[in-house]
TORPA-4810 file (N, C-alpha, C, O; in nm, 3 decimals):
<nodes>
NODE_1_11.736_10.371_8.101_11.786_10.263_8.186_11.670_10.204_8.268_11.589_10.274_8.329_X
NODE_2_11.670_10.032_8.261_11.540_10.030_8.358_11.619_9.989_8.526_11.729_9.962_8.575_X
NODE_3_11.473_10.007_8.565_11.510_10.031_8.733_11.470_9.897_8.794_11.506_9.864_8.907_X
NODE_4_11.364_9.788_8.685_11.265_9.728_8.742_11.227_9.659_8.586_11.148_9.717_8.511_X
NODE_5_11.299_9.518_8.543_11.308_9.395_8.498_11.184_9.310_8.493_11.175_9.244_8.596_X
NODE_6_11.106_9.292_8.427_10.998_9.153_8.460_11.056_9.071_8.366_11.096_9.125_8.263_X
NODE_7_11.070_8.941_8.383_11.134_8.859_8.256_11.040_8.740_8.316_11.034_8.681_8.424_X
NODE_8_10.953_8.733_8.166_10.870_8.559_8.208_10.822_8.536_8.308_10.833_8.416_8.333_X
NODE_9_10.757_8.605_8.406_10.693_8.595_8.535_10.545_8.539_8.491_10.469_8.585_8.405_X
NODE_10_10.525_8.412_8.584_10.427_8.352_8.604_10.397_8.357_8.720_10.485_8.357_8.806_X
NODE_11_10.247_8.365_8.756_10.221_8.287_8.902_10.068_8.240_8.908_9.966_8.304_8.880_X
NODE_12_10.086_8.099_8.958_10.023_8.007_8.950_9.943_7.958_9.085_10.008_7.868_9.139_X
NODE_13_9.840_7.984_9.146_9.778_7.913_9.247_9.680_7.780_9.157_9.597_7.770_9.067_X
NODE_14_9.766_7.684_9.265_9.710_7.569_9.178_9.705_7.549_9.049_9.804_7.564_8.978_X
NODE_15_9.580_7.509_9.000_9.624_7.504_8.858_9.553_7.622_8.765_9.511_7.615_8.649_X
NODE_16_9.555_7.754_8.880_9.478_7.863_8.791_9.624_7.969_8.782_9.700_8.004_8.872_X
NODE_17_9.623_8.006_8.621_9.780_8.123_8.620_9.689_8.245_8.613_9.606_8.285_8.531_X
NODE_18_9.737_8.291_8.734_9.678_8.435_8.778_9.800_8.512_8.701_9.758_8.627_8.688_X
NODE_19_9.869_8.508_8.670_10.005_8.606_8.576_10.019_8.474_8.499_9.989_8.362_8.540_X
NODE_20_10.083_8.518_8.352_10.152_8.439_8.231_10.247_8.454_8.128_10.226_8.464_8.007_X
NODE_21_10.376_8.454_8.203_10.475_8.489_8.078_10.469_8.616_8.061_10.475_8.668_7.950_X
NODE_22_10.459_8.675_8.162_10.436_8.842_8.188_10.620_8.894_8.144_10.723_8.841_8.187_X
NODE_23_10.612_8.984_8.069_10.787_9.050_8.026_10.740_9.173_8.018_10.630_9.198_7.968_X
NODE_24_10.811_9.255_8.063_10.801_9.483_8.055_10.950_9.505_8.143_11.004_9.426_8.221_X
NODE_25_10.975_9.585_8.118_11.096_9.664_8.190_11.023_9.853_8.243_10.960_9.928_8.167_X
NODE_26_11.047_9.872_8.338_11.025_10.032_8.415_11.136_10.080_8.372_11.240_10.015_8.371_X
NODE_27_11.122_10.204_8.331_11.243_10.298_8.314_11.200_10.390_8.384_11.091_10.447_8.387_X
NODE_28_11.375_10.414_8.489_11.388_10.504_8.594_11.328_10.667_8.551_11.330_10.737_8.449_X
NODE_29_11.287_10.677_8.661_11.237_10.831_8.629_11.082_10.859_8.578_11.017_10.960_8.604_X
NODE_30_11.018_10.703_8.470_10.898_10.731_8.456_10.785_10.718_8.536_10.785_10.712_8.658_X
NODE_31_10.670_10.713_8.446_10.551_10.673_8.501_10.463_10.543_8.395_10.411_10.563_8.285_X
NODE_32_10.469_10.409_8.475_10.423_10.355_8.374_10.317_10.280_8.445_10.322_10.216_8.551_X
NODE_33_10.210_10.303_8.353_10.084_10.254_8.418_10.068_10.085_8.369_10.131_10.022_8.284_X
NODE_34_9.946_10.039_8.470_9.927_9.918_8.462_9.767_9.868_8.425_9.687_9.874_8.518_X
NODE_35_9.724_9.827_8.311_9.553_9.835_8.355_9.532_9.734_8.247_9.614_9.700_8.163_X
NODE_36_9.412_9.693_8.263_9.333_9.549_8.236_9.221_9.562_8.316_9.206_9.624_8.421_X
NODE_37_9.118_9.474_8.228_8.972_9.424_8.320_8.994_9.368_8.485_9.104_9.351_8.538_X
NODE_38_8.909_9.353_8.525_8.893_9.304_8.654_8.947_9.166_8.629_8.921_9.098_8.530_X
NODE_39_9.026_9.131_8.729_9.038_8.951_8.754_9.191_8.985_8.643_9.220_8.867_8.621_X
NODE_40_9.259_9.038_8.593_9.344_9.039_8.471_9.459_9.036_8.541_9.559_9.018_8.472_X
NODE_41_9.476_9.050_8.658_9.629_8.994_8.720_9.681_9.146_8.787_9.788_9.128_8.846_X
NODE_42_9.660_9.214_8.791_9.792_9.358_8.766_9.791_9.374_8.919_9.862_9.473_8.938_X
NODE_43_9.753_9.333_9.024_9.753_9.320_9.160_9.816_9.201_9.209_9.846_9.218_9.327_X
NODE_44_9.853_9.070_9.160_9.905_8.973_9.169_10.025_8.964_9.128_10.109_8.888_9.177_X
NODE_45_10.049_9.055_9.017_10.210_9.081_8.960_10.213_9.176_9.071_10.321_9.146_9.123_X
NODE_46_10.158_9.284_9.152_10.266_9.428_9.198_10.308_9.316_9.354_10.416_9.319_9.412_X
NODE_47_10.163_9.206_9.402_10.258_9.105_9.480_10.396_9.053_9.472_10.488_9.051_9.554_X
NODE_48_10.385_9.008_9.342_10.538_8.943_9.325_10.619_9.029_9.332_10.721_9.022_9.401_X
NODE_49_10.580_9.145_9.246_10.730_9.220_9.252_10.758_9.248_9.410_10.877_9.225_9.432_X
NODE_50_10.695_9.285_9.517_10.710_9.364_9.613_10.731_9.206_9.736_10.775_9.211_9.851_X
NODE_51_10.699_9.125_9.687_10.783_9.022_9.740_10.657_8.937_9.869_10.683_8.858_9.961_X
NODE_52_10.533_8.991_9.827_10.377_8.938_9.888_10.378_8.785_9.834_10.329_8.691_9.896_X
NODE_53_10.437_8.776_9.720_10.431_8.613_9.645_10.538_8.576_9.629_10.618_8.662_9.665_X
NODE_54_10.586_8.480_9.589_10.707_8.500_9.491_10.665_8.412_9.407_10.588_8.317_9.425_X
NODE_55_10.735_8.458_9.283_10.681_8.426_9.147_10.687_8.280_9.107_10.784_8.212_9.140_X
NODE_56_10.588_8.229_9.039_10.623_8.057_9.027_10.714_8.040_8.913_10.772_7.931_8.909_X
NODE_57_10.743_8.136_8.804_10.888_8.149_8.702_10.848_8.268_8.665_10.753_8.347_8.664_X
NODE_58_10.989_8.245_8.626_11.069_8.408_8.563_11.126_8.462_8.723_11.128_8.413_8.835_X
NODE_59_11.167_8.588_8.663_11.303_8.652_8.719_11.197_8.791_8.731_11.115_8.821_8.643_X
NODE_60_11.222_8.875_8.874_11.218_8.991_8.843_11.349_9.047_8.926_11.389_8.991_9.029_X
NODE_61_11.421_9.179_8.860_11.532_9.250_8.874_11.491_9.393_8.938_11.426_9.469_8.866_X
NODE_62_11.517_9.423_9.037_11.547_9.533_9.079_11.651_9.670_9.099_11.679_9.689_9.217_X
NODE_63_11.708_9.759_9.009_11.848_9.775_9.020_11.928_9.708_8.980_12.029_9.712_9.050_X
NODE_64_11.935_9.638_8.890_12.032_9.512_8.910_12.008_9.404_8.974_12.048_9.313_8.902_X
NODE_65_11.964_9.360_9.073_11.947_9.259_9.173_11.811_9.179_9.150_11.694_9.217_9.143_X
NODE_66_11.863_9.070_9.144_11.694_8.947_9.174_11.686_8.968_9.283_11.754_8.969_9.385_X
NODE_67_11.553_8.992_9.236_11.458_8.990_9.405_11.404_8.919_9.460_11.379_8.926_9.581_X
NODE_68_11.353_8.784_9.345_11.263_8.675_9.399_11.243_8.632_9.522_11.355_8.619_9.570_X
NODE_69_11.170_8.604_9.593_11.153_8.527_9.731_11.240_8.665_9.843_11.261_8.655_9.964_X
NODE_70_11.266_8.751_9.779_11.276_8.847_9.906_11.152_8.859_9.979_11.047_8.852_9.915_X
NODE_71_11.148_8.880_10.131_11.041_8.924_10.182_11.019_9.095_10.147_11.103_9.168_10.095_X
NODE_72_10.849_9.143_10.201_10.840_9.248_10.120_10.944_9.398_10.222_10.985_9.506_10.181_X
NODE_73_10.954_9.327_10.369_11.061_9.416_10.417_11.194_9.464_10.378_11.236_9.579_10.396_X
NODE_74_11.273_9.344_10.311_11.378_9.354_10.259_11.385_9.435_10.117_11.471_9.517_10.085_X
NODE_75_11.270_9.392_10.037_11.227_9.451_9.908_11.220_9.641_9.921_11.244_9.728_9.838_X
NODE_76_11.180_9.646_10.048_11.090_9.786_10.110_11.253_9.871_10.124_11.276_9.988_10.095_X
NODE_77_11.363_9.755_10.186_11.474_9.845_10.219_11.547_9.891_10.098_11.614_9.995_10.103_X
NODE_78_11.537_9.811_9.978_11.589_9.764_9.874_11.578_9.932_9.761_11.646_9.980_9.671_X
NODE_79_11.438_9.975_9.844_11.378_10.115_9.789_11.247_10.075_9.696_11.191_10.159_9.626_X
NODE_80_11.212_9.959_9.702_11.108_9.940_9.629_10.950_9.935_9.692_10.913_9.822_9.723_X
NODE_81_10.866_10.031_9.711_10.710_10.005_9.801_10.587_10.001_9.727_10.557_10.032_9.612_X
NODE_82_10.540_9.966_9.801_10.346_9.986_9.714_10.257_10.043_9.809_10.275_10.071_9.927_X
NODE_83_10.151_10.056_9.732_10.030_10.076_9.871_9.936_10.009_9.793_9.949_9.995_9.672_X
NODE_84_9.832_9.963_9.864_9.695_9.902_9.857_9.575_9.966_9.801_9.566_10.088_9.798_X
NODE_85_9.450_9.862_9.740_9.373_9.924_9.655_9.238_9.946_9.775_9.135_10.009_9.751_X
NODE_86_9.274_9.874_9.908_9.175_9.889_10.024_9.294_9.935_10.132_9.378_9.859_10.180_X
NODE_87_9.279_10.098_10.164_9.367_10.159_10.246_9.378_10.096_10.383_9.289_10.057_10.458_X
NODE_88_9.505_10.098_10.395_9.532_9.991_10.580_9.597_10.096_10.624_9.720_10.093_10.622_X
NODE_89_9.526_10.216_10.676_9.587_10.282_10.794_9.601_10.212_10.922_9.564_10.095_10.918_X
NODE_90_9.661_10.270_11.072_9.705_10.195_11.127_9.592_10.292_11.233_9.620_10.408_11.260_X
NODE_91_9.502_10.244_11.270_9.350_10.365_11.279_9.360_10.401_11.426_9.294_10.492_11.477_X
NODE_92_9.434_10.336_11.481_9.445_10.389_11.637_9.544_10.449_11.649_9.551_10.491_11.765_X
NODE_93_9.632_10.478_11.587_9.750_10.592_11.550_9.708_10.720_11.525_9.595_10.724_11.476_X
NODE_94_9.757_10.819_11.541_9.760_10.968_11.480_9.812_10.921_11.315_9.887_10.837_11.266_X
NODE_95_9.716_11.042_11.262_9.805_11.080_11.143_9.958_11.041_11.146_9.994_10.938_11.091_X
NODE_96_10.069_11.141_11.224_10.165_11.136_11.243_10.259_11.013_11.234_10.353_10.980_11.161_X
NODE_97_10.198_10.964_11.330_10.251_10.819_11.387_10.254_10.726_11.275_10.356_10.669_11.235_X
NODE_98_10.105_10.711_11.213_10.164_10.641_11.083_10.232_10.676_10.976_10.256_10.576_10.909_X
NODE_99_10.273_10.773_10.929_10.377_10.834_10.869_10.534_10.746_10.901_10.607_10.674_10.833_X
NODE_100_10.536_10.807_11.068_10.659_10.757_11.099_10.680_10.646_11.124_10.775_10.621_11.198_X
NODE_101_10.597_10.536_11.070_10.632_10.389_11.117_10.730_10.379_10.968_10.846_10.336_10.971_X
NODE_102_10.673_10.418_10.865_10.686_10.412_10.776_10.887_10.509_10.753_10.977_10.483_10.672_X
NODE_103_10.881_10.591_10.839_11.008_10.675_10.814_11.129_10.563_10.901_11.244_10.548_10.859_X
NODE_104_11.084_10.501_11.010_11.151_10.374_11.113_11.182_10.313_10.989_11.292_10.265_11.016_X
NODE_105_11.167_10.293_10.912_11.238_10.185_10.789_11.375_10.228_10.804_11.465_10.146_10.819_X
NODE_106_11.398_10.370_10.801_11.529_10.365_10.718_11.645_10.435_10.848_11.767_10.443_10.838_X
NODE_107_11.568_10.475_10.956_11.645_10.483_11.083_11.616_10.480_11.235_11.495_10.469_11.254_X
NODE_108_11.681_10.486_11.337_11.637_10.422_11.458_11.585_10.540_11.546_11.511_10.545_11.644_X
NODE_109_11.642_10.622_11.484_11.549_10.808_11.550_11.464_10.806_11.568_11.406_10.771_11.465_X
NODE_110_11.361_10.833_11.686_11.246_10.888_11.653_11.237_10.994_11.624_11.134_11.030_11.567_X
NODE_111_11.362_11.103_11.655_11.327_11.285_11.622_11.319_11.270_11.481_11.225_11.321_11.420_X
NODE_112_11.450_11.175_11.394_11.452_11.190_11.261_11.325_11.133_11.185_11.272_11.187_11.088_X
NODE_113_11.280_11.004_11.250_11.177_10.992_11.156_11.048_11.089_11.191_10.963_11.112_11.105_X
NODE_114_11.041_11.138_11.313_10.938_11.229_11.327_10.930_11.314_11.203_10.833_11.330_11.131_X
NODE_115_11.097_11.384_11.188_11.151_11.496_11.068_11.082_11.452_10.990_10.967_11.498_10.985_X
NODE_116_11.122_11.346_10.897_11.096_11.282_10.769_10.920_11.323_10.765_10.863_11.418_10.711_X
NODE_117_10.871_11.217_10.840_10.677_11.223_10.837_10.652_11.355_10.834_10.584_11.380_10.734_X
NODE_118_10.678_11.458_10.902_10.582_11.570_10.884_10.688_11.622_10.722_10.653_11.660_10.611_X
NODE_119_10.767_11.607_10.759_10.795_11.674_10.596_10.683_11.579_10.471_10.621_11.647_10.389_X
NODE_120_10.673_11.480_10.469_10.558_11.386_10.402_10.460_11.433_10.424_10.392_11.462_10.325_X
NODE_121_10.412_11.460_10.541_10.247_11.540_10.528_10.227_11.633_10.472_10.127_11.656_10.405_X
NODE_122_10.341_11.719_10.492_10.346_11.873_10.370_10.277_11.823_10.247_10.165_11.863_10.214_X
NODE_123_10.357_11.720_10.168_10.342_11.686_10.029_10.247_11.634_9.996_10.213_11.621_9.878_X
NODE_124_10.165_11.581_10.122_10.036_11.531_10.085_9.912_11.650_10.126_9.798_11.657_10.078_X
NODE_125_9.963_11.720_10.208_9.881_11.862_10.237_9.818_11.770_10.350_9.713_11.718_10.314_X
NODE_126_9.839_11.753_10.415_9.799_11.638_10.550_9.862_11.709_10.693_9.823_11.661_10.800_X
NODE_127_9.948_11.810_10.695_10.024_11.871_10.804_9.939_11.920_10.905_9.965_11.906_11.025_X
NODE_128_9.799_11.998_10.844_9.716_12.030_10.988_9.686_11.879_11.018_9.787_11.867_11.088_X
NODE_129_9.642_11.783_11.021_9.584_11.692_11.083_9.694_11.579_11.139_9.676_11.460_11.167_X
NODE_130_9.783_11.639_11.143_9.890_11.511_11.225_9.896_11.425_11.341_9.959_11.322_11.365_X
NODE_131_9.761_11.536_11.444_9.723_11.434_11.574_9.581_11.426_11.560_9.503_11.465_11.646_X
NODE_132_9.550_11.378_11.455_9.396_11.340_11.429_9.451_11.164_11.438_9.556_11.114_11.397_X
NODE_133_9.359_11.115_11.494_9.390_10.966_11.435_9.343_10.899_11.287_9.240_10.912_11.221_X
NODE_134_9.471_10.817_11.264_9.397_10.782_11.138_9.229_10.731_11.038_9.177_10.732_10.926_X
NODE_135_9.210_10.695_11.175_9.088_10.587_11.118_8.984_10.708_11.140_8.868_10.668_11.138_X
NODE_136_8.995_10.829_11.159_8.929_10.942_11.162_8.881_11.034_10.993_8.782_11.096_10.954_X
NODE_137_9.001_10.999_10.941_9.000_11.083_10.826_8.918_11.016_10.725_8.925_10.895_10.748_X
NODE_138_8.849_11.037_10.630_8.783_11.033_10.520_8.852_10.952_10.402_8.967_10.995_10.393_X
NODE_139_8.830_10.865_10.319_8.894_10.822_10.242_8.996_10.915_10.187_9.118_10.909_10.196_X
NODE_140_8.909_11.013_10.120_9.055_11.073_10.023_9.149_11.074_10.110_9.265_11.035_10.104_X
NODE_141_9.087_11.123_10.196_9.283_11.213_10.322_9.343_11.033_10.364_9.462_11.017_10.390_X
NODE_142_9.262_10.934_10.365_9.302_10.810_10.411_9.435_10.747_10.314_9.544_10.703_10.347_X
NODE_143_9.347_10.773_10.130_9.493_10.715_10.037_9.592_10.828_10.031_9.704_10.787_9.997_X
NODE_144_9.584_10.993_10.060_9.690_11.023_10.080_9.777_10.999_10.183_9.899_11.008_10.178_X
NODE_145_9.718_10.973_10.265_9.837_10.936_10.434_9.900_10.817_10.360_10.023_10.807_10.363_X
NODE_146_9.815_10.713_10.285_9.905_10.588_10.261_10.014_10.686_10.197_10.121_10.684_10.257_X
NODE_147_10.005_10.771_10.087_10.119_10.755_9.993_10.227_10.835_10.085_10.347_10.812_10.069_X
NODE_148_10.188_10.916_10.168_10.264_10.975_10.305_10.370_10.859_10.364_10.488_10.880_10.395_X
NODE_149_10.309_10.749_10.371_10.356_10.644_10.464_10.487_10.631_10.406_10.604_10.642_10.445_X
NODE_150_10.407_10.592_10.262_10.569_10.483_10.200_10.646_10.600_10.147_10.763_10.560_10.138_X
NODE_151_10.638_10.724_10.106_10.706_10.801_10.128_10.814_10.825_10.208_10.923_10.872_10.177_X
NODE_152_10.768_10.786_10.322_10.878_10.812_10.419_10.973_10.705_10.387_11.092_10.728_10.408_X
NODE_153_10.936_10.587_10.339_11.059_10.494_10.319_11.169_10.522_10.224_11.265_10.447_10.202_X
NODE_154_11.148_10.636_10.169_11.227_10.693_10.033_11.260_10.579_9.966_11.366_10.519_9.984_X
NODE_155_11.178_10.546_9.891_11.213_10.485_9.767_11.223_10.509_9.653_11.176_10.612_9.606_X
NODE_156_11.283_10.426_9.584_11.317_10.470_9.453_11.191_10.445_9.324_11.155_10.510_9.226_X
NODE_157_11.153_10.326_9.381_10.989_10.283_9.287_10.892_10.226_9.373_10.884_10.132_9.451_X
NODE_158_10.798_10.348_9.316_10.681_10.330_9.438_10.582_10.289_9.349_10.574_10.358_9.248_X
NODE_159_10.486_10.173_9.360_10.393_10.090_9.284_10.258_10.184_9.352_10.260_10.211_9.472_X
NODE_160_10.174_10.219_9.286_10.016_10.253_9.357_9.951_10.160_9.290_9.979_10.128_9.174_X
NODE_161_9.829_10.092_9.383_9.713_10.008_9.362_9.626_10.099_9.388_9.602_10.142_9.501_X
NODE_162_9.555_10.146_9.249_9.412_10.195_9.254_9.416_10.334_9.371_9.323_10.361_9.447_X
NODE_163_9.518_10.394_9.365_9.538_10.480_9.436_9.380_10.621_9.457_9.358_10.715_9.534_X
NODE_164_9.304_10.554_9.333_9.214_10.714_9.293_9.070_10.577_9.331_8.952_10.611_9.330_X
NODE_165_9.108_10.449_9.356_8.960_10.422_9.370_8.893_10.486_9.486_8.947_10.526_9.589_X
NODE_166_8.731_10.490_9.445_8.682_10.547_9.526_8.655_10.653_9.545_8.552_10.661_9.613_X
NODE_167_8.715_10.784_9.505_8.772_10.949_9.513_8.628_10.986_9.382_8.580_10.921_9.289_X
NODE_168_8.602_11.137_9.446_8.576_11.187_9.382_8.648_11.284_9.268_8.769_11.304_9.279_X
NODE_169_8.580_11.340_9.165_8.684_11.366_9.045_8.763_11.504_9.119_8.830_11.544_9.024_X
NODE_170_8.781_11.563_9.192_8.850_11.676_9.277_8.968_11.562_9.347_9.089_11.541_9.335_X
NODE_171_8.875_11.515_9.409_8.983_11.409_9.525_9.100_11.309_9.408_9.213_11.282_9.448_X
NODE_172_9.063_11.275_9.302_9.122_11.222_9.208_9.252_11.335_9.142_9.374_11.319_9.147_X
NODE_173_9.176_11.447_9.084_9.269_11.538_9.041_9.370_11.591_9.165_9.476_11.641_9.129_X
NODE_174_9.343_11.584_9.303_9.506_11.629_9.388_9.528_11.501_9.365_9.643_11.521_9.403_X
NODE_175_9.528_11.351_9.331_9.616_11.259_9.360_9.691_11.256_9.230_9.804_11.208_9.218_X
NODE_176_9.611_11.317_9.118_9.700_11.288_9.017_9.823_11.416_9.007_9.931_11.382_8.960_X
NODE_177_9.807_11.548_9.047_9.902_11.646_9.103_9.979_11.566_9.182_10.089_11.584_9.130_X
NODE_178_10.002_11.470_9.297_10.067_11.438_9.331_10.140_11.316_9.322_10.233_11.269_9.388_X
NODE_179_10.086_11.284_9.241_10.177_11.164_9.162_10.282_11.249_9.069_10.397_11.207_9.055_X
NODE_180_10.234_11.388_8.997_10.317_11.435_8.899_10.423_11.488_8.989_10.541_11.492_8.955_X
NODE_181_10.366_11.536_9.133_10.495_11.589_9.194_10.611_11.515_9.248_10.729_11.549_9.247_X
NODE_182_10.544_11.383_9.306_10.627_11.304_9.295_10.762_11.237_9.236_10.876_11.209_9.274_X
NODE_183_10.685_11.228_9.124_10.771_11.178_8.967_10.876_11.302_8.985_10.986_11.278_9.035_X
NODE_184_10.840_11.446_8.940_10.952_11.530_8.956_11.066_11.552_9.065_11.181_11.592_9.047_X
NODE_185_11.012_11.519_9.167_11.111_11.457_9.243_11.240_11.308_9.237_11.334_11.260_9.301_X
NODE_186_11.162_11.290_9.119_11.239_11.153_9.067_11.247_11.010_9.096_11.334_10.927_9.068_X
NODE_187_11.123_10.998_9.167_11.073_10.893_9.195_11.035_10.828_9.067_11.010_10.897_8.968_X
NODE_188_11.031_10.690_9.065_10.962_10.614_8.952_10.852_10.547_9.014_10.857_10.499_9.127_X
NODE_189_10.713_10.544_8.908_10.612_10.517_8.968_10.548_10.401_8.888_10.588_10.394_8.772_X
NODE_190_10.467_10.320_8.921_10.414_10.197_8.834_10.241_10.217_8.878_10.227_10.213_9.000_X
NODE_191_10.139_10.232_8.819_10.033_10.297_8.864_9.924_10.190_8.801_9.903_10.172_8.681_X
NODE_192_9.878_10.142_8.883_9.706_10.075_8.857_9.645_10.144_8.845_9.654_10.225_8.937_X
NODE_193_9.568_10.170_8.768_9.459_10.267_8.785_9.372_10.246_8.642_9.418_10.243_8.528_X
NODE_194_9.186_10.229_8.697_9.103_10.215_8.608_9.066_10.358_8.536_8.997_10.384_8.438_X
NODE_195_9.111_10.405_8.589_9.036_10.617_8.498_9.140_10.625_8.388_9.261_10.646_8.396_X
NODE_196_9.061_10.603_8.281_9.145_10.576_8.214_9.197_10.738_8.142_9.293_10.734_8.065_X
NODE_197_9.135_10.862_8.170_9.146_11.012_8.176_9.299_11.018_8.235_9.400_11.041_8.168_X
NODE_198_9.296_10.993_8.369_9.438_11.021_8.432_9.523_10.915_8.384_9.629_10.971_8.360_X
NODE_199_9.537_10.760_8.351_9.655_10.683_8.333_9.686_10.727_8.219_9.802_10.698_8.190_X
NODE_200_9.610_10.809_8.111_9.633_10.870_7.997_9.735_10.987_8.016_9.845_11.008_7.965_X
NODE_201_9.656_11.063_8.112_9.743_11.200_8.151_9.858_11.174_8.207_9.959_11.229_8.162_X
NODE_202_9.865_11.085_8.317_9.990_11.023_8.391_10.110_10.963_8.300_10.227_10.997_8.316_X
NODE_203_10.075_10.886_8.220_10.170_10.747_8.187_10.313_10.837_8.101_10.327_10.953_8.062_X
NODE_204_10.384_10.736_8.099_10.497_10.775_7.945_10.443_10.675_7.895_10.386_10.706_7.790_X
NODE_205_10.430_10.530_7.929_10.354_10.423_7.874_10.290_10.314_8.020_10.282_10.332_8.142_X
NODE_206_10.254_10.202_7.926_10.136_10.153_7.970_10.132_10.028_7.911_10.124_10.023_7.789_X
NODE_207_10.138_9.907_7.989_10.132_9.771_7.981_9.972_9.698_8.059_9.950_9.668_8.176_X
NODE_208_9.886_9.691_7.941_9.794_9.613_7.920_9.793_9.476_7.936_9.829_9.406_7.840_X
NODE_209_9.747_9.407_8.077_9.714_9.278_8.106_9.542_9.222_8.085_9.444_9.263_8.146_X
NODE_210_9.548_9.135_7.996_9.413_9.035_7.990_9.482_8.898_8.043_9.589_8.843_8.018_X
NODE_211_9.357_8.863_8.136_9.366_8.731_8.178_9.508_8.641_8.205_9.531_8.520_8.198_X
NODE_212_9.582_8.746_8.235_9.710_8.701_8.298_9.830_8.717_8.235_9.934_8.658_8.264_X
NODE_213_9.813_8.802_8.143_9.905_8.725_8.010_9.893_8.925_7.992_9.799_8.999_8.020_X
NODE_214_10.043_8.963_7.929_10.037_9.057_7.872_9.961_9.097_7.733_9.990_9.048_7.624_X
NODE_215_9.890_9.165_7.748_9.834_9.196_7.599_9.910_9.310_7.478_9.916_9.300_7.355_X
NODE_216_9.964_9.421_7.574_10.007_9.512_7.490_10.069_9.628_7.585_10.035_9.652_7.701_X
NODE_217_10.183_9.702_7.499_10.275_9.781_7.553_10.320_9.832_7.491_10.384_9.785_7.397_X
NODE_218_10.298_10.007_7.528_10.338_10.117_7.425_10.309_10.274_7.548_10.299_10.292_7.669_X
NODE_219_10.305_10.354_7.426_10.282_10.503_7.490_10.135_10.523_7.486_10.079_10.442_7.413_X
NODE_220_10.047_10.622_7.552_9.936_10.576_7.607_9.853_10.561_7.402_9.769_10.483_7.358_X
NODE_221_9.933_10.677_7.331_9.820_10.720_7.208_9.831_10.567_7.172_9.727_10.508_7.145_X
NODE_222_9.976_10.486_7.170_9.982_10.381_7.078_9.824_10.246_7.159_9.742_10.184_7.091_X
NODE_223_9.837_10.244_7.302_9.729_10.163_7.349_9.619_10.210_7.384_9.557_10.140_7.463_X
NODE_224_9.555_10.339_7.339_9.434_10.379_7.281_9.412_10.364_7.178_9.292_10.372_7.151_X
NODE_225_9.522_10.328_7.042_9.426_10.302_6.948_9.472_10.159_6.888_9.469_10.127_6.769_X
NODE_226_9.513_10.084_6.992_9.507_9.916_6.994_9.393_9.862_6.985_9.313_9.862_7.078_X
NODE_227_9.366_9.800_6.847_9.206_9.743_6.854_9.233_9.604_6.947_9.124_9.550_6.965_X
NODE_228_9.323_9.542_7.002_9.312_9.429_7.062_9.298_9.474_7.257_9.276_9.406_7.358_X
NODE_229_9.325_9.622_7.234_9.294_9.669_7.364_9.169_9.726_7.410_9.127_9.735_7.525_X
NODE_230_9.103_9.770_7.274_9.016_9.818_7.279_8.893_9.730_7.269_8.775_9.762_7.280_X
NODE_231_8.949_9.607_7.247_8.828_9.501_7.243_8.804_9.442_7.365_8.696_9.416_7.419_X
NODE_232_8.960_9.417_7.416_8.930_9.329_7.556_8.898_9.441_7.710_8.841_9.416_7.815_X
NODE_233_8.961_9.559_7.662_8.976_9.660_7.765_8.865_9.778_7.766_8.769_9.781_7.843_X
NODE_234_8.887_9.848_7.695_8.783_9.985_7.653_8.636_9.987_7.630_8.562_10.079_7.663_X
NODE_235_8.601_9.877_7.570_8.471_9.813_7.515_8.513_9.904_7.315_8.589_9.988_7.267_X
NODE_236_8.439_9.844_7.286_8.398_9.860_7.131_8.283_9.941_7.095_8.258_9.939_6.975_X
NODE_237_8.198_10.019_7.176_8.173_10.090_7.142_8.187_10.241_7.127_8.219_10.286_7.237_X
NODE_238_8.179_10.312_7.059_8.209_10.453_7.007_8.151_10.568_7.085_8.171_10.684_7.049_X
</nodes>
């Protein structure tokens, strides 16, 4: 069953189509990655979906529901979040605190959303540092607090942008453990990501964007051995 519809999504600044006739469906429960060259759109579509743009045509479905022209708050209540490929902690905050801005989505408690955030730091292994301030911590511990954040919004499909840029291959391998733990929790996940080691290890499948326009969509073996992926994406040599 999908959770998350793209039908014919374009988007157009001026007369440049940054997305083109983009079509994929998410099925609940997976993990489906997103990757293409630089400039290839896959940050301009997770806009639209999450309601940063709205799309210049086509339809995207959430649950059932068009989402178009939702703002990304309403989208956020809707159960749908992302995080960013340049981390926006909230740096004069504690650890903590930004967690729970993020748990305030879904109630007016502060004890409860306090609850919620530190239970989120557990999962990110972030619990000793809860009154550190954010803008203190180190990248890696920086994109896990993000995925801490929107965590707390409990959603149902959580988009990552480039969640591993930057990370070293340790700092990479806990994010990809915690994307898997995630998922088992039953989250559905939609994942940017250039390593192409982990979107391999990660994916059930994987929708390949060139230059705006879908190129290809399958399970990871079928778009590893896509010569039209491997020409525009992988490089061609051996």
């Amino acid at each position: 069953m999908a959770i998350l519809e793209i039908r014919h999504v374009s988007k157009f600044f001026g007369g440049l189509a940054a997305n083109s006739d983009v079509s994929f469906d998410v099925a609940e429960g997976t993990v489906t990655g997103l990757i293409g060259p630089n400039g290839a759109g896959k940050t301009t579509l997770f806009n639209c979906i999450t309601g940063y743009y709205p799309p210049s045509k086509g339809e995207i479905v959430f649950k059932g529901r068009r989402v178009n022209g939702l703002k990304p708050d309403k989208v956020c209540k809707l159960g749908m979040v992302r995080t960013w490929q340049k981390v926006r902690p909230l740096t004069n905050l504690s650890v903590l605190d930004n967690v729970m801005v993020g748990a305030l989505c879904r109630t007016n408690s502060v004890k409860e959303a306090r609850g919620v955030a530190l239970g989120q730091l557990r999962i990110v292994r972030l619990q000793n540092k809860t009154n550190l301030l954010a803008g203190a911590l180190p990248i890696g511990e920086r994109k896990r607090l993000e995925v801490a954040r929107v965590l707390a919004t409990k959603p149902k499909l959580l988009l990552l942008d480039e969640v591993m840029g930057g990370l070293n291959p340790a700092e990479s391998e806990e994010i990809i453990q915690l994307i898997l733990e995630i998922r088992r929790e039953g989250i559905t996940l939609m994942v940017i990501e250039h390593d192409m080691k982990a979107i391999m290890r990660l994916s059930d499948r994987i929708v390949v964007l060139n230059s705006g326009e879908k190129l290809a969509e399958g399970s990871p073996k079928e778009i590893v051995e896509n010569p039209s992926v491997i020409e525009a994406y992988l490089g061609t040599e051996q």
